[in-house]
C-alpha positions in Angstrom: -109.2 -151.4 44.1 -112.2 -151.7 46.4 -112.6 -151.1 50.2 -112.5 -154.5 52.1 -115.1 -155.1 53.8 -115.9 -157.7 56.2 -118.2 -160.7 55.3 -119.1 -163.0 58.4 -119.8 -166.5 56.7 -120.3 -168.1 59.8 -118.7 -170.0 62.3 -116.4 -173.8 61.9 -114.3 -175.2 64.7 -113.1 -179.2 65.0 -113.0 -180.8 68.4 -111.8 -183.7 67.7 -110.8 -186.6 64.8 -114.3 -186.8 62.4 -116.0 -184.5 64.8 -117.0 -180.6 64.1 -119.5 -177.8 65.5 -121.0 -175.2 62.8 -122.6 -172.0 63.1 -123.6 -170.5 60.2 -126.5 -167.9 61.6 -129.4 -169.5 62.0 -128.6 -173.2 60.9 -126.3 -175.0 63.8 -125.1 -178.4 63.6 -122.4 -180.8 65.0 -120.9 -183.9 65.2 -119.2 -185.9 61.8 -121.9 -183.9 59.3 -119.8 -180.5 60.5 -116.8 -182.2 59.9 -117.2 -183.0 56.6 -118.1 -179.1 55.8 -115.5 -177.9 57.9 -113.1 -180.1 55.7 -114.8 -179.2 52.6 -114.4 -175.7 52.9 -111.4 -175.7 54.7 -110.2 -177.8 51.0 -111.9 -175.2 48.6 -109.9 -171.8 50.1 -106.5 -173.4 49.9 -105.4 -171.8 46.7 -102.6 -174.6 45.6 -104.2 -177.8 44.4 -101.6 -179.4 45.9 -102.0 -178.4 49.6 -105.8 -179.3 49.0 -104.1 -183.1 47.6 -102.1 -183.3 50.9 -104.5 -182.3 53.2 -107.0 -184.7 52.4 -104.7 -187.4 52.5 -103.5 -186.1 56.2 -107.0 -185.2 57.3 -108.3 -189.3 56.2 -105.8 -190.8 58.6 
């Protein structure tokens, strides 16, 4: 097995419905463009294809 080791990816956080800051290093943006990543990856490390289904349907409301 390997050694973990820490990988900063960068930085997501939602304030609000369709609103989002990002941080990753040197690229910084906000508003409903962050959003949209945030949900993105938020969607792509849920392992269960079925949490992704229900989270999109919650998140669209």
């Amino acid at each position: 097995m390997e050694p973990f080791r820490y990988r900063n990816f960068g930085s997501l956080a939602t304030i609000g419905r369709a609103s989002a800051v990002a941080d990753f290093g040197p690229v910084r943006f906000g508003g409903y463009a962050a959003w949209l990543a945030w949900l993105f990856i938020h969607l792509m490390k849920m392992v269960v294809f079925e949490n992704r289904l229900l989270v999109l349907v919650q998140e669209g409301r």
